[in-house]
C-alpha positions as a Python dict, from the first residue, in 0.01 Angstrom:
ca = {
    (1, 'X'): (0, 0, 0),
    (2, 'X'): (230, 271, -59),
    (3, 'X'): (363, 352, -398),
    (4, 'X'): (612, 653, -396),
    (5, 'X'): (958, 579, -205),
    (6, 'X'): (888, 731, 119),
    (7, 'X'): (1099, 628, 460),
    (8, 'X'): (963, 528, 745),
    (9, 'X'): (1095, 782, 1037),
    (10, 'X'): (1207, 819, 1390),
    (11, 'X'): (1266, 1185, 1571),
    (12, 'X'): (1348, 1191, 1890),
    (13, 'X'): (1298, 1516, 2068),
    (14, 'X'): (1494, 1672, 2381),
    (15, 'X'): (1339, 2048, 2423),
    (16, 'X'): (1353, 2247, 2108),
    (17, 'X'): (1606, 2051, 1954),
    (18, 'X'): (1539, 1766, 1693),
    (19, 'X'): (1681, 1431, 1554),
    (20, 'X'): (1528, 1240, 1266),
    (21, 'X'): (1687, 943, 1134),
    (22, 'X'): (1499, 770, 834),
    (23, 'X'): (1536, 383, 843),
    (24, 'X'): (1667, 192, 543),
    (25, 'X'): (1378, -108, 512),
    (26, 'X'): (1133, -5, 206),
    (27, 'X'): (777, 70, 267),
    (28, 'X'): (675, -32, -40),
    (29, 'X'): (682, -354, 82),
    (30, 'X'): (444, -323, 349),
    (31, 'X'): (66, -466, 298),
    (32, 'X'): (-200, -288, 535),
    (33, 'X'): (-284, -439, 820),
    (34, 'X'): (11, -576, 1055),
    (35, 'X'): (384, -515, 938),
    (36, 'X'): (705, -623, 1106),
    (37, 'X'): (1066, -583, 1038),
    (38, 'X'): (1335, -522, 1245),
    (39, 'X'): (1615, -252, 1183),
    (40, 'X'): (1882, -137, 1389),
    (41, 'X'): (1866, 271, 1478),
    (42, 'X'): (2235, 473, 1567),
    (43, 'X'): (2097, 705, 1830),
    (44, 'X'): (2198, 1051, 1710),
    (45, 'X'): (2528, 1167, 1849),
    (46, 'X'): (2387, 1477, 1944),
    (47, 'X'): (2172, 1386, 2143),
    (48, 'X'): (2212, 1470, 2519),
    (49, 'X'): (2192, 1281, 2886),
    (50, 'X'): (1847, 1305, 3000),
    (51, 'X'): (1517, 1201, 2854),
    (52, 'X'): (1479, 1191, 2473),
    (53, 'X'): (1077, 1195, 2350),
    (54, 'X'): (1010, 929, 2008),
    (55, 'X'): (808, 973, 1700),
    (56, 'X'): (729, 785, 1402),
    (57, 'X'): (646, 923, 1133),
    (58, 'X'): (661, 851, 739),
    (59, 'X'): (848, 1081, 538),
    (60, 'X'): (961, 1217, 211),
    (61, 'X'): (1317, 1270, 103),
    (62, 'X'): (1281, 1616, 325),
    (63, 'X'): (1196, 1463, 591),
    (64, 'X'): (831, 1627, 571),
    (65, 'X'): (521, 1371, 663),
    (66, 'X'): (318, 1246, 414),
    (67, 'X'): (115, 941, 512),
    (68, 'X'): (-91, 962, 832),
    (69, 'X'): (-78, 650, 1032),
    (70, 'X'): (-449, 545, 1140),
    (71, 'X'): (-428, 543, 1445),
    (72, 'X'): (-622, 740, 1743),
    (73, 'X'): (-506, 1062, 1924),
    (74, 'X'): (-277, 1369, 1852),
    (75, 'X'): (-64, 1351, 1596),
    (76, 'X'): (111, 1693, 1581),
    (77, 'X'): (207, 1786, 1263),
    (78, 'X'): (158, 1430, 1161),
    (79, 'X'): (420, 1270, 1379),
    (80, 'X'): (288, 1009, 1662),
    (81, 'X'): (403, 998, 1956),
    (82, 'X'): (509, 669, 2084),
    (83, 'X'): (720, 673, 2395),
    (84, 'X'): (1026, 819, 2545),
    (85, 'X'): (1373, 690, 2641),
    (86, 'X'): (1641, 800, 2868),
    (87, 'X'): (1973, 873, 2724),
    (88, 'X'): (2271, 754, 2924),
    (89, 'X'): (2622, 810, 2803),
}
């Protein structure tokens, strides 16, 4: 389990710019294994028509990874890369 107060993160991504908004629900609280909660994300308002890439990630109170999710692949800077979405406003 984790001990220290980290957030649980999602970035989305459009070209060089970058959105991260840290979700509320405490990670302490997870066991390993299988975890679900459910949490409502406010896409960022800055974030433009067209396709937006999402990563999860979890984070410290700079919003800097520190625990590696075990999982297989790339993991760039220790994001993961999990889908993308198109943003229509």
């Amino acid at each position: 389990p984790i001990y220290r107060p980290y957030r649980f993160a999602v970035r989305f991504r459009q070209g060089k710019k970058v959105h991260v908004v840290t979700l509320r629900n405490d990670i302490r609280d997870w066991m390993p294994g299988h975890t679900w909660f459910e949490e409502r994300i406010t896409l960022p308002k800055t974030l433009a028509r067209g396709e937006a890439k999402v990563d999860v990630c979890i984070v410290d109170e700079d919003e800097k990874p520190k625990v590696w999710f075990a999982v297989k692949g790339d993991k760039p800077n220790g994001w993961h890369n999990l889908t993308s979405i198109d943003v229509i406003r």
